[in-house]
PDB file of N, CA, C and O in Angstrom:
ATOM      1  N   UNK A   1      -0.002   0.706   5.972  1.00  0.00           N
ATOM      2  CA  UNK A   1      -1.197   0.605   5.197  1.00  0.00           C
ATOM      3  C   UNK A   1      -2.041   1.840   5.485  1.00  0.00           C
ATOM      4  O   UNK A   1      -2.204   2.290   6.619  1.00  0.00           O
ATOM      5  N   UNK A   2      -2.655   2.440   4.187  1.00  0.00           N
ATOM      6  CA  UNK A   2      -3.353   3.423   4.576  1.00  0.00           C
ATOM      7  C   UNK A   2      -4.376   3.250   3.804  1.00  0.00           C
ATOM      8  O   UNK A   2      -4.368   2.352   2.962  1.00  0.00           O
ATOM      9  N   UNK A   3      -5.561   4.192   3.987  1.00  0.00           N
ATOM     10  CA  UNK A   3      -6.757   3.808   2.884  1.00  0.00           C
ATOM     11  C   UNK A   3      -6.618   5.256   2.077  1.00  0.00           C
ATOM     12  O   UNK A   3      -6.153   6.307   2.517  1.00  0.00           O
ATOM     13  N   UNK A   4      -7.019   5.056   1.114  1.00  0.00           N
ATOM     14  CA  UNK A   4      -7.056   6.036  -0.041  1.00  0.00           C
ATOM     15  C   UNK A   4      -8.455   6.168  -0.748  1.00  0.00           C
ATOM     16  O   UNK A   4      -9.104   5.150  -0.506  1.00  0.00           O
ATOM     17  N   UNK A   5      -9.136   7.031  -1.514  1.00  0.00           N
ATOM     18  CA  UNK A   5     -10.075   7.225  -2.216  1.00  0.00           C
ATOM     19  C   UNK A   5     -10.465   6.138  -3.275  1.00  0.00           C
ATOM     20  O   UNK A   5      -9.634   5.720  -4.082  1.00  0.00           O
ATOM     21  N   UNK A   6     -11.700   5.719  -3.244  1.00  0.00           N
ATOM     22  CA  UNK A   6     -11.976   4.813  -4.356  1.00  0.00           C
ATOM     23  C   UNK A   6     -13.640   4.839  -4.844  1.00  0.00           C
ATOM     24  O   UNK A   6     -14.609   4.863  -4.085  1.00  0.00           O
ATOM     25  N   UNK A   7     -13.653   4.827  -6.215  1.00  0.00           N
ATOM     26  CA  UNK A   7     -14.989   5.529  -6.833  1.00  0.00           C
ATOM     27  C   UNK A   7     -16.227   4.672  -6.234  1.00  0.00           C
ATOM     28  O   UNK A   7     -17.367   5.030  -5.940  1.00  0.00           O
ATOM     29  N   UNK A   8     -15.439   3.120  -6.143  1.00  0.00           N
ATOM     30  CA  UNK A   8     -16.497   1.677  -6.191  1.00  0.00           C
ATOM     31  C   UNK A   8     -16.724   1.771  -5.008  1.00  0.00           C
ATOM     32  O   UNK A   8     -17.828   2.244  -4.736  1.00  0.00           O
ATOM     33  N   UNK A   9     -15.872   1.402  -3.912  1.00  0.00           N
ATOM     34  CA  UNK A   9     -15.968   1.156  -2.826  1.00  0.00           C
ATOM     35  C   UNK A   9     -15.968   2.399  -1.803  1.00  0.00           C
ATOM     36  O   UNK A   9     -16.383   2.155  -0.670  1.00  0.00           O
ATOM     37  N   UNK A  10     -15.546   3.695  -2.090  1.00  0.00           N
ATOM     38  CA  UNK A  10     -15.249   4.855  -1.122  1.00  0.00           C
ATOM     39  C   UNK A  10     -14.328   4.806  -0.592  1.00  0.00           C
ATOM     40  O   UNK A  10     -13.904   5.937  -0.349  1.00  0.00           O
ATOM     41  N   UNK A  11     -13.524   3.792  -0.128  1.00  0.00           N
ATOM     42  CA  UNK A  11     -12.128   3.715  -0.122  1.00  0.00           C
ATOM     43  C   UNK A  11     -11.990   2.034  -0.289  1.00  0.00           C
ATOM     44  O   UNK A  11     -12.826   1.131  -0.323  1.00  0.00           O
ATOM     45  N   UNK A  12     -10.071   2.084  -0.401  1.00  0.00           N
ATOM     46  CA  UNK A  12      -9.221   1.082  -1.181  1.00  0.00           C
ATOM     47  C   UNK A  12      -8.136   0.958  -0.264  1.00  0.00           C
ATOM     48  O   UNK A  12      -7.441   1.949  -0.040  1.00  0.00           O
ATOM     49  N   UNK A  13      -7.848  -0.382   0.425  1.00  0.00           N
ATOM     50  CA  UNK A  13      -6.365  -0.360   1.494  1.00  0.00           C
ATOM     51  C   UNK A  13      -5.486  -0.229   0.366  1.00  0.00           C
ATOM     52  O   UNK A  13      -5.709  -0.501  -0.813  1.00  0.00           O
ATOM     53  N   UNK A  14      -4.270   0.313   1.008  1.00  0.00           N
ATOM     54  CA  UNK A  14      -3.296   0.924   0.209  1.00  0.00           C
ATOM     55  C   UNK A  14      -1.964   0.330   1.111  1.00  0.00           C
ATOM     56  O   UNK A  14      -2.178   0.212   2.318  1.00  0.00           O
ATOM     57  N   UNK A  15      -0.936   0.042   0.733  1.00  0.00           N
ATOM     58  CA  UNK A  15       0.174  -0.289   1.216  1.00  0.00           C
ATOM     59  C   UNK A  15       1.738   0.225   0.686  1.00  0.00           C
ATOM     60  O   UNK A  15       2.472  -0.272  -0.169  1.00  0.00           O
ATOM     61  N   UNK A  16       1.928   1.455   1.580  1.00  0.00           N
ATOM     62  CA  UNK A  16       3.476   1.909   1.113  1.00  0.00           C
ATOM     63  C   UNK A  16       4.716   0.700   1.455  1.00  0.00           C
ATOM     64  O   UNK A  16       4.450  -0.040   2.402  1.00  0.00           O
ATOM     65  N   UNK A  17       5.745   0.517   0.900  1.00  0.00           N
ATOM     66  CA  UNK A  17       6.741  -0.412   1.440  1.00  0.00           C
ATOM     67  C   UNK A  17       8.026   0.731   1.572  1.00  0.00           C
ATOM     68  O   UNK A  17       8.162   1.736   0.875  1.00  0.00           O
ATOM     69  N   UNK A  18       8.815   0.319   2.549  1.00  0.00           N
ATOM     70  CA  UNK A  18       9.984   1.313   2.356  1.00  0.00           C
ATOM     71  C   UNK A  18      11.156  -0.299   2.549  1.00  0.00           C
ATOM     72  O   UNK A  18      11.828  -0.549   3.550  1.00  0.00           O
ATOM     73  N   UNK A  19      11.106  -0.852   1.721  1.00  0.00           N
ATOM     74  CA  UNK A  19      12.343  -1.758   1.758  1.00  0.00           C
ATOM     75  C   UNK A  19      13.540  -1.662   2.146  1.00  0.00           C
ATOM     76  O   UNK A  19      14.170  -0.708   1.689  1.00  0.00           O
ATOM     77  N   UNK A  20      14.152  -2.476   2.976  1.00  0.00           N
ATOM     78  CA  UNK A  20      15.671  -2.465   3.499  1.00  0.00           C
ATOM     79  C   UNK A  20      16.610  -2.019   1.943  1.00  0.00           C
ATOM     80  O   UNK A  20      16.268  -2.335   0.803  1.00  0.00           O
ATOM     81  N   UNK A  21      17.669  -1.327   2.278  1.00  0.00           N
ATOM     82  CA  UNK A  21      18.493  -1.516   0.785  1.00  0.00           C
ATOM     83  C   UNK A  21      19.096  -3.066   0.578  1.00  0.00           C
ATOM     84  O   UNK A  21      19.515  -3.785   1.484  1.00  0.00           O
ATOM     85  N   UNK A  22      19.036  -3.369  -0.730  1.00  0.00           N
ATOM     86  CA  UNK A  22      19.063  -4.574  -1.471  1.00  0.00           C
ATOM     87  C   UNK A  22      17.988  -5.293  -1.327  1.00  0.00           C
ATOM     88  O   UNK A  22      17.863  -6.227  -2.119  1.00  0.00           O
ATOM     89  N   UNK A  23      17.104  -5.116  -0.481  1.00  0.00           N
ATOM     90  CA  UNK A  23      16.158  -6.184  -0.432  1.00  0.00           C
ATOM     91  C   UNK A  23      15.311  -6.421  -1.888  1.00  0.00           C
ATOM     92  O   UNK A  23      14.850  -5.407  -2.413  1.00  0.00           O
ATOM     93  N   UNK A  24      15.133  -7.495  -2.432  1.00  0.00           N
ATOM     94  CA  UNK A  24      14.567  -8.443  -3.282  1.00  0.00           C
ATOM     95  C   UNK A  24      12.894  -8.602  -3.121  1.00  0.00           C
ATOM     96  O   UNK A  24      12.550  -9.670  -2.615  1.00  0.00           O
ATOM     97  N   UNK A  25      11.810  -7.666  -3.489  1.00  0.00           N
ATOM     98  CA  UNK A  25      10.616  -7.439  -2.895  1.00  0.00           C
ATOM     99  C   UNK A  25       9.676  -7.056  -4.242  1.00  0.00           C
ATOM    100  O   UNK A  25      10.056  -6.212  -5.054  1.00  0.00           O
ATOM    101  N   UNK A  26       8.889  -7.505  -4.325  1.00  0.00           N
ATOM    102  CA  UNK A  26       7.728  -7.064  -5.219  1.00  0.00           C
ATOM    103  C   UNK A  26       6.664  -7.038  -4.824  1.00  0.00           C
ATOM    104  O   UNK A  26       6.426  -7.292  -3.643  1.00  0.00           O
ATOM    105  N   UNK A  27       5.741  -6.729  -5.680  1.00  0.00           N
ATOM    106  CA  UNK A  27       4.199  -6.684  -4.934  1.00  0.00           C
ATOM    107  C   UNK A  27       3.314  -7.799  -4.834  1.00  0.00           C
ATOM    108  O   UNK A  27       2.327  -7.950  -4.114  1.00  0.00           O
ATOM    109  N   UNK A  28       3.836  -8.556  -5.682  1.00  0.00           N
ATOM    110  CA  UNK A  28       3.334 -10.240  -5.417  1.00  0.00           C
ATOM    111  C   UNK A  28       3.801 -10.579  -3.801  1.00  0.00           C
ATOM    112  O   UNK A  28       2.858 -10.844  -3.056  1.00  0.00           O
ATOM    113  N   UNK A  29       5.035 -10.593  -3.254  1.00  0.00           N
ATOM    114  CA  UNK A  29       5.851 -11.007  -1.903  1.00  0.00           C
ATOM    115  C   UNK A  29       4.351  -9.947  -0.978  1.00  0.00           C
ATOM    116  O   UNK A  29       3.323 -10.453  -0.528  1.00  0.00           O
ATOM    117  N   UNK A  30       4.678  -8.622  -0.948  1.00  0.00           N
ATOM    118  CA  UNK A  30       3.453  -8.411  -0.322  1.00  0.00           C
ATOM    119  C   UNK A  30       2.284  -8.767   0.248  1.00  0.00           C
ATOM    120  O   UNK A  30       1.890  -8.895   1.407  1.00  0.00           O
ATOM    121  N   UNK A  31       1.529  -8.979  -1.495  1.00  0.00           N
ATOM    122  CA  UNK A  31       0.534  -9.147  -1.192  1.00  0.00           C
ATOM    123  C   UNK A  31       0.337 -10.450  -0.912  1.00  0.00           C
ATOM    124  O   UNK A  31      -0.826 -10.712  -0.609  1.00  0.00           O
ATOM    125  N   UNK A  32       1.201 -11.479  -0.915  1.00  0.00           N
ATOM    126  CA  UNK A  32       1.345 -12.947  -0.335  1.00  0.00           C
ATOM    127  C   UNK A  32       1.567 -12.605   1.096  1.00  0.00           C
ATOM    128  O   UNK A  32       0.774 -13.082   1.909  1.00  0.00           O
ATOM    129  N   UNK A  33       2.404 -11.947   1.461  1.00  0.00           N
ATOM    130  CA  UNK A  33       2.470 -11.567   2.891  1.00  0.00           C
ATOM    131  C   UNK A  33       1.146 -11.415   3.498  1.00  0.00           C
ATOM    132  O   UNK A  33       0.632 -12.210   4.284  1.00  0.00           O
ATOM    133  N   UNK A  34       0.632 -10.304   3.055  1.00  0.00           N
ATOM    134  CA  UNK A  34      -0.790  -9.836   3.878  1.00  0.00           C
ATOM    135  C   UNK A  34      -1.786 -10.759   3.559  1.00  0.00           C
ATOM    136  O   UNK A  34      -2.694 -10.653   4.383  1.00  0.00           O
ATOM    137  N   UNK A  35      -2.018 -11.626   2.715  1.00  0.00           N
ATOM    138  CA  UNK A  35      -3.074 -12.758   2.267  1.00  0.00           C
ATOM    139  C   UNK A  35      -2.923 -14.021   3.970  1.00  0.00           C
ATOM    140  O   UNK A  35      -3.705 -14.529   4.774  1.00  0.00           O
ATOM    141  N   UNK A  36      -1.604 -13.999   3.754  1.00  0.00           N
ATOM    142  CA  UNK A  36      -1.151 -15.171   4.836  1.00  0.00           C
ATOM    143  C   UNK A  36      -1.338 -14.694   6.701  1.00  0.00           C
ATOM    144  O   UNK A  36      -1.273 -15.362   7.732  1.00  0.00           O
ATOM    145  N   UNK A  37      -1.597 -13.179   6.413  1.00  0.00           N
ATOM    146  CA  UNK A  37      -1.602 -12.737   7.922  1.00  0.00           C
ATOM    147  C   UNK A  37      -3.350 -11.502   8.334  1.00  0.00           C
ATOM    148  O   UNK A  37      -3.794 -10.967   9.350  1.00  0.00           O
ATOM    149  N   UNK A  38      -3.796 -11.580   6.823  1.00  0.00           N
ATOM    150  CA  UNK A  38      -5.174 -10.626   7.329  1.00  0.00           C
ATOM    151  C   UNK A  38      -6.297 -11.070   6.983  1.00  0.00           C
ATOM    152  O   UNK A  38      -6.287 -12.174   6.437  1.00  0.00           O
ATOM    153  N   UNK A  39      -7.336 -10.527   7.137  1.00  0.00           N
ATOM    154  CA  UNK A  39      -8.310 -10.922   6.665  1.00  0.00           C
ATOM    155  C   UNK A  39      -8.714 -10.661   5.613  1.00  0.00           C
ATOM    156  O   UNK A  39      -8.387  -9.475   5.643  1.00  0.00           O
ATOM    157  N   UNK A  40      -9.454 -10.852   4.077  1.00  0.00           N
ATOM    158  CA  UNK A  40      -9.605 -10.359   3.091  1.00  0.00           C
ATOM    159  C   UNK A  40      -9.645  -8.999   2.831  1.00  0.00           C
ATOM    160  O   UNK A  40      -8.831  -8.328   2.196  1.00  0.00           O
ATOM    161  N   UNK A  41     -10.933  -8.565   3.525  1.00  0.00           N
ATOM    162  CA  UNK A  41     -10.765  -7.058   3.440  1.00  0.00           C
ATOM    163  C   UNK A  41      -9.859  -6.156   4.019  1.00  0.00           C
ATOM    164  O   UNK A  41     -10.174  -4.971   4.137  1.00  0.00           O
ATOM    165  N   UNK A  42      -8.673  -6.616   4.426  1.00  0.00           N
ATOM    166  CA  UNK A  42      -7.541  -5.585   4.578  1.00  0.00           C
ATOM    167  C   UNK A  42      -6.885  -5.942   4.054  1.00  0.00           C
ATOM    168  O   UNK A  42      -5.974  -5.132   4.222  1.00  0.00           O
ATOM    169  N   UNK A  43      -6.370  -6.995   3.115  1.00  0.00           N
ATOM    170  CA  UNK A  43      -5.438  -6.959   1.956  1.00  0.00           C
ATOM    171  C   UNK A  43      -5.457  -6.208   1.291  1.00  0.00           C
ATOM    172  O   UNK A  43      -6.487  -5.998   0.650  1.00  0.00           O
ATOM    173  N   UNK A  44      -4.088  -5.274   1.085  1.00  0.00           N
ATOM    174  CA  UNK A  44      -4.038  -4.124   0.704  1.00  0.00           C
ATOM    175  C   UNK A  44      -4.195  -4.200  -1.334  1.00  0.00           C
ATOM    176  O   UNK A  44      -3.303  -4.688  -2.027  1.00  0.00           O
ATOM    177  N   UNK A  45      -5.271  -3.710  -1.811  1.00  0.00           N
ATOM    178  CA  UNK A  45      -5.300  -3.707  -3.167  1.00  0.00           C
ATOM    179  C   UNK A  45      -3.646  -3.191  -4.156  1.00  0.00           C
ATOM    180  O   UNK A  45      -2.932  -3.747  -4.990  1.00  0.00           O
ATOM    181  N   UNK A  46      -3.651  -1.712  -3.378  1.00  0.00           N
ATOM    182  CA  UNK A  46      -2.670  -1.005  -3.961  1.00  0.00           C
ATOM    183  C   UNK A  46      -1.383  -1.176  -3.166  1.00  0.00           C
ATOM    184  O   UNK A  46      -1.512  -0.736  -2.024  1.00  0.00           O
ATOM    185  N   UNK A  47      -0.018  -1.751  -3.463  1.00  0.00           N
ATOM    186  CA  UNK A  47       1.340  -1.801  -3.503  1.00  0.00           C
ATOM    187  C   UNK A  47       2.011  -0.727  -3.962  1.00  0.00           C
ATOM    188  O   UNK A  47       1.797  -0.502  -5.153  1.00  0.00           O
ATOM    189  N   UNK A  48       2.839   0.100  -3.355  1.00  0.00           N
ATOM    190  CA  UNK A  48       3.469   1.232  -3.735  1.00  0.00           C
ATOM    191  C   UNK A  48       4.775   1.040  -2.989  1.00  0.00           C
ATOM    192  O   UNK A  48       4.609   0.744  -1.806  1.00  0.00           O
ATOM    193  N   UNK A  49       6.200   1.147  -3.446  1.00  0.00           N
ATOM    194  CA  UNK A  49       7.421   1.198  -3.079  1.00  0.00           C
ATOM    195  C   UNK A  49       7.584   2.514  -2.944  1.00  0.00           C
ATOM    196  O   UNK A  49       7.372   3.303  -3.866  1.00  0.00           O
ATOM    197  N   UNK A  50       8.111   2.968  -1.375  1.00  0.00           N
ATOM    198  CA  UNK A  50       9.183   4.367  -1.492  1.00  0.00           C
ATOM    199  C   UNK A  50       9.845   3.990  -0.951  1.00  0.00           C
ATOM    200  O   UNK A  50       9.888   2.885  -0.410  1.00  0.00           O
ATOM    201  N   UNK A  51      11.132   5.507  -0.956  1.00  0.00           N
ATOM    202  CA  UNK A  51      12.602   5.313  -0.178  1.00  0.00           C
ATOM    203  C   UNK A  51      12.274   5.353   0.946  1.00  0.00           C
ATOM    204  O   UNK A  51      12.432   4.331   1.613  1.00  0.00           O
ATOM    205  N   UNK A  52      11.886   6.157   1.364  1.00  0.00           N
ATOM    206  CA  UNK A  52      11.282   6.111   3.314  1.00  0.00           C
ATOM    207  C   UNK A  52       9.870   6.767   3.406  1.00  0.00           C
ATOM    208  O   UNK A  52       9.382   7.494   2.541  1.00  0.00           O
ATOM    209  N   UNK A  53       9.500   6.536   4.149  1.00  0.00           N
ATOM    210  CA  UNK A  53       7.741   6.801   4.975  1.00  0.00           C
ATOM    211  C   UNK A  53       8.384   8.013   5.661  1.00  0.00           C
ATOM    212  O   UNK A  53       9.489   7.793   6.157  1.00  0.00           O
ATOM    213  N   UNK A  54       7.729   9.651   5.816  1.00  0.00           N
ATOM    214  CA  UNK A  54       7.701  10.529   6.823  1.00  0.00           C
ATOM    215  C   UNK A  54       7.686   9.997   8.016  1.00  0.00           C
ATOM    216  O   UNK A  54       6.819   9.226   8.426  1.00  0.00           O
ATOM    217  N   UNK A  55       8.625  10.378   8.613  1.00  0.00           N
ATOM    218  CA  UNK A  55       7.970  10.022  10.133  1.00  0.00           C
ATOM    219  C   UNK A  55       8.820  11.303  10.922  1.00  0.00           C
ATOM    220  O   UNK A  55       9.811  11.932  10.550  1.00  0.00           O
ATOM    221  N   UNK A  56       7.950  11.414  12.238  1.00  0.00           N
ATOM    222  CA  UNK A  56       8.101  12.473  13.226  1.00  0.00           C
ATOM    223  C   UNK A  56       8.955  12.261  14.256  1.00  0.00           C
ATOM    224  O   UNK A  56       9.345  11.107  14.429  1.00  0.00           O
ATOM    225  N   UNK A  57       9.396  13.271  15.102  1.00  0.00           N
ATOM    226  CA  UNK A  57      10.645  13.222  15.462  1.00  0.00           C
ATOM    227  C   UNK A  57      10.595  12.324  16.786  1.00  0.00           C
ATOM    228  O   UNK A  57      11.551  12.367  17.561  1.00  0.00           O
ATOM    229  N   UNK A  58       9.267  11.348  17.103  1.00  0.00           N
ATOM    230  CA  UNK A  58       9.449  10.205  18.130  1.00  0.00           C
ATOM    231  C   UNK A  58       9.789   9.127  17.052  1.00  0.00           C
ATOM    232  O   UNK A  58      10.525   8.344  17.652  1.00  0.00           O
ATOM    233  N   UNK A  59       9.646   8.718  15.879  1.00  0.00           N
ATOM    234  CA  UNK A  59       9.887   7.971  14.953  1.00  0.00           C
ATOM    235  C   UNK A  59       8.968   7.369  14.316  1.00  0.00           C
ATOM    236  O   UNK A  59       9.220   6.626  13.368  1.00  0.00           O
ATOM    237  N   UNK A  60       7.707   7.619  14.771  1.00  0.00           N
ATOM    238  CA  UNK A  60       6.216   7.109  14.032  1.00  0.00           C
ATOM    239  C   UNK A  60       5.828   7.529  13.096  1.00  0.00           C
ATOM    240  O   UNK A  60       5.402   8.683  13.104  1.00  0.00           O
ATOM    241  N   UNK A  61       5.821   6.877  12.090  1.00  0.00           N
ATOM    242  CA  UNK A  61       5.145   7.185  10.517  1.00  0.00           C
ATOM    243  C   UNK A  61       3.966   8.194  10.546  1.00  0.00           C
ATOM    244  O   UNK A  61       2.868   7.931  11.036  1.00  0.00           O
ATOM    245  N   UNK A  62       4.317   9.417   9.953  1.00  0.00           N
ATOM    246  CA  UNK A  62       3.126  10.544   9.753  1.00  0.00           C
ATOM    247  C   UNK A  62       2.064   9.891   8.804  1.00  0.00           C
ATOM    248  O   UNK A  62       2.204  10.416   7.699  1.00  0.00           O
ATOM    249  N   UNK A  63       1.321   9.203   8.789  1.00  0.00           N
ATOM    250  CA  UNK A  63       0.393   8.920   7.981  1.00  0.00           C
ATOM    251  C   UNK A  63      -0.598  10.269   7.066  1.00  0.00           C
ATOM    252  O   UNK A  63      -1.193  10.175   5.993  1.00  0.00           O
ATOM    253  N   UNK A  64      -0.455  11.475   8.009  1.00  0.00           N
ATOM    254  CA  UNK A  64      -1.425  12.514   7.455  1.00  0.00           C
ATOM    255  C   UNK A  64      -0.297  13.253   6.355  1.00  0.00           C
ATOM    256  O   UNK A  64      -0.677  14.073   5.519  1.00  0.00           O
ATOM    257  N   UNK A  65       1.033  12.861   6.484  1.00  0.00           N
ATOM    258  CA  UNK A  65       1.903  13.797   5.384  1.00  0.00           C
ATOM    259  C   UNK A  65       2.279  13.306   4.099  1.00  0.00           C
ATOM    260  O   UNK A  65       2.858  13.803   3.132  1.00  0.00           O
ATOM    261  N   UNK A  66       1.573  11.709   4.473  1.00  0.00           N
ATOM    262  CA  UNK A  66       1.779  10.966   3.141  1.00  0.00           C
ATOM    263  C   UNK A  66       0.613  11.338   1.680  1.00  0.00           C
ATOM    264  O   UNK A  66      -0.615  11.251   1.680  1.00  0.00           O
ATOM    265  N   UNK A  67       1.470  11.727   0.621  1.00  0.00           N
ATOM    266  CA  UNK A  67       0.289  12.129  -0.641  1.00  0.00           C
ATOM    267  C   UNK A  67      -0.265  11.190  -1.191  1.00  0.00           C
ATOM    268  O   UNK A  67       0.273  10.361  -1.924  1.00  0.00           O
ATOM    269  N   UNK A  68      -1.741  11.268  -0.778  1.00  0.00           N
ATOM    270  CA  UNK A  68      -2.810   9.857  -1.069  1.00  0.00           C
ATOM    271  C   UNK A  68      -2.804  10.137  -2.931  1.00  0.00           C
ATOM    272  O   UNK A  68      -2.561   9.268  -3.768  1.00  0.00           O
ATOM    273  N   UNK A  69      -3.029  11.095  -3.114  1.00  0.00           N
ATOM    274  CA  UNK A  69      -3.526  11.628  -4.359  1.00  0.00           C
ATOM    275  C   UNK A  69      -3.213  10.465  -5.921  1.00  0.00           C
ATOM    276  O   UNK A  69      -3.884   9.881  -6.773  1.00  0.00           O
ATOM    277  N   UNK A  70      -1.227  10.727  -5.404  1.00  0.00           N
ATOM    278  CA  UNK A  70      -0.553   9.504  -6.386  1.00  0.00           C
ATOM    279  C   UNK A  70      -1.068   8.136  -6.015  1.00  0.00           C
ATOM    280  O   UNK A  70      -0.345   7.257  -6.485  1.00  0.00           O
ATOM    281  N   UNK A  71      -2.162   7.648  -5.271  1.00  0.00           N
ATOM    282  CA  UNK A  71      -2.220   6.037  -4.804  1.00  0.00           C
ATOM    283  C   UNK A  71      -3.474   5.690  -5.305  1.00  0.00           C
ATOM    284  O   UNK A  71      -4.048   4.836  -4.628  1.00  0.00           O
ATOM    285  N   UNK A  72      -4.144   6.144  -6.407  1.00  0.00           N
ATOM    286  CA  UNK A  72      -5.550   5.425  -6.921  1.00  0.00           C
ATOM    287  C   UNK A  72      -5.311   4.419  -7.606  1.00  0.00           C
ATOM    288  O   UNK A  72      -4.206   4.344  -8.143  1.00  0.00           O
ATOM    289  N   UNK A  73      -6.169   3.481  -7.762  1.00  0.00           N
ATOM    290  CA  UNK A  73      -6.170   2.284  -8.483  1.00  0.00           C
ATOM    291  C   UNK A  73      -5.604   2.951 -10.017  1.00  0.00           C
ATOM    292  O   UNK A  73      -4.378   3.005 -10.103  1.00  0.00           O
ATOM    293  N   UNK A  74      -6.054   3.239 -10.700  1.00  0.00           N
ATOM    294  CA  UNK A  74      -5.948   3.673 -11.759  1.00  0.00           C
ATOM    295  C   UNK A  74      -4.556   3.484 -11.999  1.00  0.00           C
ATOM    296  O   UNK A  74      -4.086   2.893 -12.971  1.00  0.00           O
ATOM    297  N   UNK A  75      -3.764   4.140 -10.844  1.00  0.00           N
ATOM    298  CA  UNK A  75      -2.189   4.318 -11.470  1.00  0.00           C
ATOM    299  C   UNK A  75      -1.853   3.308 -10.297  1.00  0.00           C
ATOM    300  O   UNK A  75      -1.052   3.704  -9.450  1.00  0.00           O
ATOM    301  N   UNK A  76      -2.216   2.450 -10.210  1.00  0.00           N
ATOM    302  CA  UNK A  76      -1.563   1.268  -9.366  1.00  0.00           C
ATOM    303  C   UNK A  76      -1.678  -0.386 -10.128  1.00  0.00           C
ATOM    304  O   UNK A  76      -0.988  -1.282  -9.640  1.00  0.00           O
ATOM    305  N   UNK A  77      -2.599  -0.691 -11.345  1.00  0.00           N
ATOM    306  CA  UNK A  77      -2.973  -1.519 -11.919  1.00  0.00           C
ATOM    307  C   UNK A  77      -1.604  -2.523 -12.037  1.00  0.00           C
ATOM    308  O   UNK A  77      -1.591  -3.737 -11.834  1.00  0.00           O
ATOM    309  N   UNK A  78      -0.906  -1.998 -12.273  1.00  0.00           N
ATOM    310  CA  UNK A  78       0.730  -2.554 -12.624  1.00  0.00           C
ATOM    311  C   UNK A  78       1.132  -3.251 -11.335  1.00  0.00           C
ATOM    312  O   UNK A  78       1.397  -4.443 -11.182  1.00  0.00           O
ATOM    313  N   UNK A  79       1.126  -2.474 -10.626  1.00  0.00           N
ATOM    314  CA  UNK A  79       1.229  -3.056  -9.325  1.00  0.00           C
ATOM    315  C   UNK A  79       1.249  -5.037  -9.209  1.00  0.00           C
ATOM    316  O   UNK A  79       1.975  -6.030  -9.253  1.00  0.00           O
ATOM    317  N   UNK A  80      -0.520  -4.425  -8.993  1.00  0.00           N
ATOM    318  CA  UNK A  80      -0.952  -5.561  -8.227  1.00  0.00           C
ATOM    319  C   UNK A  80      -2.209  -5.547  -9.272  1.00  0.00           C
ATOM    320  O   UNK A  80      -2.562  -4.562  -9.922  1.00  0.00           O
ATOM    321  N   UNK A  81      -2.946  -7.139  -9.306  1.00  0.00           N
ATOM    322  CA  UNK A  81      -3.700  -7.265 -10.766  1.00  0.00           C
ATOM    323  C   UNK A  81      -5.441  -7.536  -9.604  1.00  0.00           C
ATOM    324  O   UNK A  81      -5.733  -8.216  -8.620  1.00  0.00           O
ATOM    325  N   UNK A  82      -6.049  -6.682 -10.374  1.00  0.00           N
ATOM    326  CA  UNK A  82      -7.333  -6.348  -9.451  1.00  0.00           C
ATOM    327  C   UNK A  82      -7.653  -7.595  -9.398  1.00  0.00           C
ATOM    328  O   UNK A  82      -7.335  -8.430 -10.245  1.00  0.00           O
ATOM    329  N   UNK A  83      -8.607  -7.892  -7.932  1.00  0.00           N
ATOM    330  CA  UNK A  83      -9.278  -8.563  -7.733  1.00  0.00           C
ATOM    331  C   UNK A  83     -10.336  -8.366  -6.900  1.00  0.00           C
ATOM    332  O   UNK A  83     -10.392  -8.725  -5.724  1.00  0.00           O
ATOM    333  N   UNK A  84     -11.602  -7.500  -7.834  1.00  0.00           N
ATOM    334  CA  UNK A  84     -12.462  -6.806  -7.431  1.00  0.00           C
ATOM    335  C   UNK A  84     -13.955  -8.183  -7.943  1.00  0.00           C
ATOM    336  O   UNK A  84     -14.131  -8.464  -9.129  1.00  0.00           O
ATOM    337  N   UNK A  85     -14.700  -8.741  -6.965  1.00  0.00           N
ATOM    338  CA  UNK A  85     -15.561  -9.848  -7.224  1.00  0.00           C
ATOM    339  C   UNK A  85     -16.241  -9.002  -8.556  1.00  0.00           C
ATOM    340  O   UNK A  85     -17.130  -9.523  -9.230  1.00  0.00           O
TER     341      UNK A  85
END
């Protein structure tokens, strides 16, 4: 989960997935996931699937090499269906 830019709020949790191969996953399963384990305000708005997350050569996800730019609401609507009060 990372936070990304957002006009309303100044930022928006964001959630990359890098799924096992074959796994059976959408952004509903997600965001049911994180509903059942966080607190509201870190349920991640935006759902985004990639093949793998950067990570560095101890094996920890580079969070600073990931491109926020592609992750605004705008182009995430499909995703996941706002639920902004």
């Amino acid at each position: 989960m990372i936070g990304v830019p957002d006009d309303h709020y100044g930022e928006e949790v964001a959630a990359l997935v890098a799924a096992r191969p074959g796994a059976d996953l959408g952004a509903a399963e997600v965001s049911n996931w994180a509903r059942e384990r966080l607190s509201a305000y870190k349920i991640p708005r935006i759902v985004r699937f990639v093949d793998a997350l950067p990570k560095g050569p101890t094996g920890k996800i580079l969070k600073r090499s990931i491109d926020r730019s592609a992750l605004t609401r705008d182009t995430a609507l499909g995703d996941v269906a706002a639920r902004r009060p």
